[in-house]
N, C-alpha and C positions, 0 to 999 in steps of 0.2 A: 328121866322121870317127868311125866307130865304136870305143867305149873296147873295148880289151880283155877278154878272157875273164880271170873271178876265177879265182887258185891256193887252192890248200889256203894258199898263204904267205901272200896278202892275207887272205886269214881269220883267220890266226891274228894277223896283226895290229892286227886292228880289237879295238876298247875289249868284251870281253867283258861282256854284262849280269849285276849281282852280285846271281846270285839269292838265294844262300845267306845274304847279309848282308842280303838286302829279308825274305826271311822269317824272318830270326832279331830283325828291329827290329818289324815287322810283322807276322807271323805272327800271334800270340795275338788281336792286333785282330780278324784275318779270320777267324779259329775262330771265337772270341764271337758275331761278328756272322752266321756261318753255322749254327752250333748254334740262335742268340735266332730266327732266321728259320724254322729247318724245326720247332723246337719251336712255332714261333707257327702254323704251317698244321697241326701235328698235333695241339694240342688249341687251342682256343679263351681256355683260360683263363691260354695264358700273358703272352700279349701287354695285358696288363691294369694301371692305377696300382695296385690293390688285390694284385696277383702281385708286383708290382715292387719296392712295399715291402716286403711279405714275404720277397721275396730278400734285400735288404737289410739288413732284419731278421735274417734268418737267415746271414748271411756276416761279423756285426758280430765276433764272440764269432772267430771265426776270423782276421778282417783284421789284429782287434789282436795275436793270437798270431803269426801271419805277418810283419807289420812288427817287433815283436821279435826272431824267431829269424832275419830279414835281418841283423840287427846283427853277430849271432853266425857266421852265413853267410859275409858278406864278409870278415871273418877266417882263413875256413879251418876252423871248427868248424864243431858240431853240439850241438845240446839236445836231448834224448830224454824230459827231464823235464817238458814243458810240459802234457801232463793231468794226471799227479798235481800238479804245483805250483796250476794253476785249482783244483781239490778242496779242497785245505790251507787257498788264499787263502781258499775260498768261504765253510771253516768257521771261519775264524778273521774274518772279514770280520759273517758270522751271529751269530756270537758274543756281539760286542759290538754286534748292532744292536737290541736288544730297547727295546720300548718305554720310554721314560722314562730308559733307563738313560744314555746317552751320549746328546751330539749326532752328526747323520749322519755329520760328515766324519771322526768317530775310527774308526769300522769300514770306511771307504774308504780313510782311511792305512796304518790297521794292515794290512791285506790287501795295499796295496801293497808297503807294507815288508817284508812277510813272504816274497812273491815277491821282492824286492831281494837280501833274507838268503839264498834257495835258489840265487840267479843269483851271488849273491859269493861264495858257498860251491865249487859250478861252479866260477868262475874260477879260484879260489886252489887247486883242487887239478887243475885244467888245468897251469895258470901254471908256479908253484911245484911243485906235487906232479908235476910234470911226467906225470900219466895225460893217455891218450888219451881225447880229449873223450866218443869213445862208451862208454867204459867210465866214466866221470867222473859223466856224467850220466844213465847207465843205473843207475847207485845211484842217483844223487838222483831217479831217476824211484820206488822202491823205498823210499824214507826217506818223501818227502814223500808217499805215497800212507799210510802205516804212521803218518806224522804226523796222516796229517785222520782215523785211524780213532780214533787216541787220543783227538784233542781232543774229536771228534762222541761217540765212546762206541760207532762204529760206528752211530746213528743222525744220521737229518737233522736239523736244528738249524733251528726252525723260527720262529713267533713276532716276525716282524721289525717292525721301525715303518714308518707308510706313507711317510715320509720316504725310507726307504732304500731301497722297493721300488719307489720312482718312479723310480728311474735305468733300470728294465727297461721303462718306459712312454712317450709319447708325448710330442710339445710340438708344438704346432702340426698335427698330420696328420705328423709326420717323428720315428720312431724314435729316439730319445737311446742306445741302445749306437750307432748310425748317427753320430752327431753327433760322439758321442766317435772311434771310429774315424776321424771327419775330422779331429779336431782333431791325433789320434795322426801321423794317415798326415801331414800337412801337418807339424807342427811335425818329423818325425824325416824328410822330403824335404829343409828346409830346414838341419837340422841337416849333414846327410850330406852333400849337396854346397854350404856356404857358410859351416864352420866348419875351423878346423885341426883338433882331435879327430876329425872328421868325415874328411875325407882322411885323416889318421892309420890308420881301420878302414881302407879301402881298399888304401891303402900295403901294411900287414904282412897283408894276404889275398894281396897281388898279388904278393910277395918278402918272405917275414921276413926273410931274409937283410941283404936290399940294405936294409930299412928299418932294422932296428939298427943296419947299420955308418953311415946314414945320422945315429946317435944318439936313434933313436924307441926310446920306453919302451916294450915290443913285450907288453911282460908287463901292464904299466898299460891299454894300450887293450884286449888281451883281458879282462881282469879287468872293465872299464867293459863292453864287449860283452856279456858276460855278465851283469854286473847289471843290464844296461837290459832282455836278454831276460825277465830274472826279474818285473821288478817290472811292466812289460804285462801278463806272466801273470797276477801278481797283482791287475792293474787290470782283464785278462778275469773271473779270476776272480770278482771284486768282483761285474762287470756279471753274471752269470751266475748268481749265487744272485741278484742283486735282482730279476733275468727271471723264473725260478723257483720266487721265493717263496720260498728254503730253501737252508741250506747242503748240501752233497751229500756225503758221503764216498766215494764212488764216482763222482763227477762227471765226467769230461772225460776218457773214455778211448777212447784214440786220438786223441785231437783234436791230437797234436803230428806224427803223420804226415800230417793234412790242413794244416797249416798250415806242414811243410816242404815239400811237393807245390807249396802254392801260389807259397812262395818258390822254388825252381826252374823252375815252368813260365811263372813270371815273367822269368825270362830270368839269377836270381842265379847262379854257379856255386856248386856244392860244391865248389872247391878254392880260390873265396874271390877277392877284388878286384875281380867285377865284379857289374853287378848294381844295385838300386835300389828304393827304395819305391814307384815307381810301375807297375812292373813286377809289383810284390808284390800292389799291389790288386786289377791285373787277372787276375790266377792265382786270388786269395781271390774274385772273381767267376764265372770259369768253372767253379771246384769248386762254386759256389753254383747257379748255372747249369744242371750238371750233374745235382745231388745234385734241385734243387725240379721241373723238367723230368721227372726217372724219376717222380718221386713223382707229377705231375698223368699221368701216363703208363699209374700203380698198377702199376708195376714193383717184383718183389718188394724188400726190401729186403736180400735174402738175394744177390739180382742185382746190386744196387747196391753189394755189398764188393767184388764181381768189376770189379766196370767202375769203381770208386774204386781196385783195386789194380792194375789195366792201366796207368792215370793216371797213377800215381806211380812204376812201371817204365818207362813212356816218357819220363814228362821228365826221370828220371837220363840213359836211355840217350841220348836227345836231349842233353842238357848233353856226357855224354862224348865226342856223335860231333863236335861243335861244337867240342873241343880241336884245335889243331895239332898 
């Protein structure tokens, strides 16, 4: 017996395929993986172990700014401070690394610490001072740039021990800012989804409301959000003079729009609760992706602000159309 002729009604019945959700889990994979392909047929030298590390290498200083300013992210905020604070850290990190003078791990603390102090500073006058995060930390982008000229004297600060320039070098054939950024990215994946603090960020990204009346210290987990931003930075920064041999007073600028770019295009929102450090890697890859791809390409670099400022106008406008 012949079945029936389909209606418009049996159609709208049946299980519609979720594309919008397959490429909003998915998507970034199929990018990467369709970018890494046609850049591999269009020069030869990308598809290479010696390119790969290099990538690598070059998206380390990034990934860890990225997994930081996630923190801040899934709150609801924003850091605008993150290349002056790398700058600050790098020359106060320099500072104290001079031969003979200190052992290595005092100018790796102090630098983190000193990102910690610009990230707690941030918070408490979020928090408390109740400013808008973008005007909050658009000063602290403006103090901490105005700090590393004082300390430097407006020059680089140079002079390091080899001890402390080996954190910019190798172990094994595999990159150590590499190594750290794993250690980063894994230790703040496990924190985020398998600790209370960690839910905690999530909750007051996702409803401050419902999470205060819920009795979460809404003001406590921003304040932490923000010092954890700070003190990566300052652990970026660390790695970044010991890469470059030298603390920088003009060091990391712009580096906080490629590394909020990566956190959105990783899937985090800007209105905060959703989102993830692994999402965050694969953003801080395809900006990498993008960025070493122009460059075997000899795409101007003047080309490459254009096509890095398209990037970071699509994955807001992408994140916005993704709202209900």
């Amino acid at each position: 017996m012949p079945c029936p002729p389909e209606t418009p009604l049996d159609r709208r019945l049946l299980p519609a395929f979720p594309v919008g959700l397959w490429l909003q889990r998915f998507g970034i994979v199929v990018g990467l993986a369709v970018i890494c392909m046609g850049l591999a047929i269009l020069t030869p030298n990308f598809a290479t172990p010696t390119n790969a590390i290099n990538v690598a290498r070059q998206i380390s200083i990034n990934g860890i700014l990225a997994v930081g300013v996630t923190y801040v992210l899934l709150t609801g905020g924003v850091d605008l401070s993150l290349g002056s604070v790398v700058a600050l850290t790098g020359v106060v990190a320099a500072t104290f690394a001079h031969p003979g003078d200190y052992p290595v791990v005092v100018p790796i603390v102090l630098g983190i610490l000193a990102g910690a102090a610009c990230g707690f500073v941030n918070g408490v006058v979020v928090t408390w001072g109740k400013v808008a995060p973008f005007i909050a930390t658009l000063g602290m982008m403006t103090i901490a740039r105005g700090l590393a000229l004082v300390v430097s004297g407006g020059r680089p600060v140079s002079n390091m021990s080899p001890e402390f320039k080996r954190l910019g070098g190798d172990i094994g054939g595999i990159p150590i800012p590499v190594l750290i950024l794993g250690v980063v990215a894994a230790g703040s994946w496990a924190f985020l989804t398998n600790t209370r603090l960690g839910r905690y960020v999530y909750a007051v990204g996702g409803n401050e409301n419902a999470a205060r009346a819920a009795g979460i210290a809404v003001n406590r987990v921003k304040l932490f959000a923000y010092s954890v931003c700070g003190a990566l930075a300052g652990l970026a920064g660390v790695v970044l003079a010991a890469r470059i041999t030298a603390g920088q007073p003009n060091a990391g600028v712009a580096y906080e729009l490629d590394a909020i770019a990566a956190v959105v295009i990783g899937g985090t929102s800007l209105s905060g609760g959703v989102g993830g450090v692994g999402g965050t890697l694969l953003g801080a890859l395809l900006m990498g992706v993008i960025s070493n791809g122009l460059d075997l390409l000899n795409v101007s670099s003047y080309y490459q602000q254009i096509v890095k400022g398209c990037i970071i106008v699509g994955a807001v406008w992408l994140d916005r159309r993704n709202k209900p």
